[in-house]
C-alpha positions in Angstrom: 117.6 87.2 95.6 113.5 86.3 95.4 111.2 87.4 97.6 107.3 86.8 97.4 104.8 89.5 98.8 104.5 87.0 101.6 108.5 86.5 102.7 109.0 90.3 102.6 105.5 90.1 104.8 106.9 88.0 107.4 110.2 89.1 107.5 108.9 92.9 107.8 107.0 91.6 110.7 109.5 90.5 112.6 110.6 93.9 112.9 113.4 93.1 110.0 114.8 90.5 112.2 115.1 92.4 115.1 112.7 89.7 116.9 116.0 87.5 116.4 118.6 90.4 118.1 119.7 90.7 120.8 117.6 93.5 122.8 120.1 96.2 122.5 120.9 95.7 119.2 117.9 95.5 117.9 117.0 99.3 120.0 120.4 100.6 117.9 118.6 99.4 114.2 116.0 101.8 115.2 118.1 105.1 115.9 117.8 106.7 112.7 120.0 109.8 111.2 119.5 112.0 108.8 121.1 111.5 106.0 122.4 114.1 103.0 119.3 112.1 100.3 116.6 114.0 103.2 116.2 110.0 104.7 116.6 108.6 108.4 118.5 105.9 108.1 119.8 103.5 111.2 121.2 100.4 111.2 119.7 98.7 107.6 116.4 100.5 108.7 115.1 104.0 107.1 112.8 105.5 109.6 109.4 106.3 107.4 107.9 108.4 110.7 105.2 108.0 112.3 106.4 104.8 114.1 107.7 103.5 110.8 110.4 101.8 109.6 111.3 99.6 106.9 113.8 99.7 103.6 112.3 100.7 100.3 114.3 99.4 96.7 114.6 99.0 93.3 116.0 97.2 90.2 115.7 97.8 86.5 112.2 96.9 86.2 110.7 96.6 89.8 110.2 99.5 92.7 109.6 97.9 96.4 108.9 98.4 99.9 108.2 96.8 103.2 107.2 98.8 106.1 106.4 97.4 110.0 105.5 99.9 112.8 106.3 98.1 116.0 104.0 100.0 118.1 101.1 98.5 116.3 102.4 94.9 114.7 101.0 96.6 111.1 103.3 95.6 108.3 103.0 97.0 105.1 104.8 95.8 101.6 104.2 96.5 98.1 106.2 96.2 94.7 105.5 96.9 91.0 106.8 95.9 87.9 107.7 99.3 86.9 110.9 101.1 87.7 110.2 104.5 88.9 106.4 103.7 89.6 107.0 104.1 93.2 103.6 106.2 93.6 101.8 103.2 92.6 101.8 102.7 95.9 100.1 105.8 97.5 96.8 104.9 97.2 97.0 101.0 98.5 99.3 102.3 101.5 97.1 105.3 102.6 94.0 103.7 102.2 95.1 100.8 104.6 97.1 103.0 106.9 97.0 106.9 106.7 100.0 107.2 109.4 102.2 105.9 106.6 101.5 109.7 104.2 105.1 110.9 105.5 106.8 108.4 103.7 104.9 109.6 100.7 106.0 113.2 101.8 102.5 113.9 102.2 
């Protein structure tokens, strides 16, 4: 599958495709549980917190993640080309929006 900055941009923004879902269904995406790893996890949805939610991921040589809070329209998605370099995205995230530091486990 490819995906540019922009795809995973629009897609996060419509709430992963829950814009598409029916009402209820797209409620039951967003009730998380905790799972064994320490992660909420609904339907194909980790919730990051904070209003949150989004799906994080990686592949031998890449580290992503795209992030929507609902409440607020914000969308937020990254990736490097570096496969454990997930805190290369710390700085950019928090800088633009400090609710997101719990899914930094800050």
């Amino acid at each position: 599958m490819y995906s540019t900055l922009e795809d995973l941009g629009a897609w996060a923004a419509t709430g992963f495709g829950n814009d598409f879902l029916p009402e209820e269904l797209a409620a039951q995406r967003l009730e998380a549980a905790p799972l064994p790893e320490g992660v909420d996890y609904g339907l194909g949805l980790m919730d990051f917190g904070n209003g949150w939610y989004g799906h994080s991921g990686s592949i031998l040589g890449w580290d992503s993640i795209a992030a929507h809070n609902p409440d607020t329209g914000a969308v937020f998605v990254a990736y490097v080309n570096e496969y454990g370099a997930f805190n290369a995205f710390v700085g950019p995230a928090l800088a633009a929006f400090p609710d997101l530091a719990s899914l930094f486990g800050i």
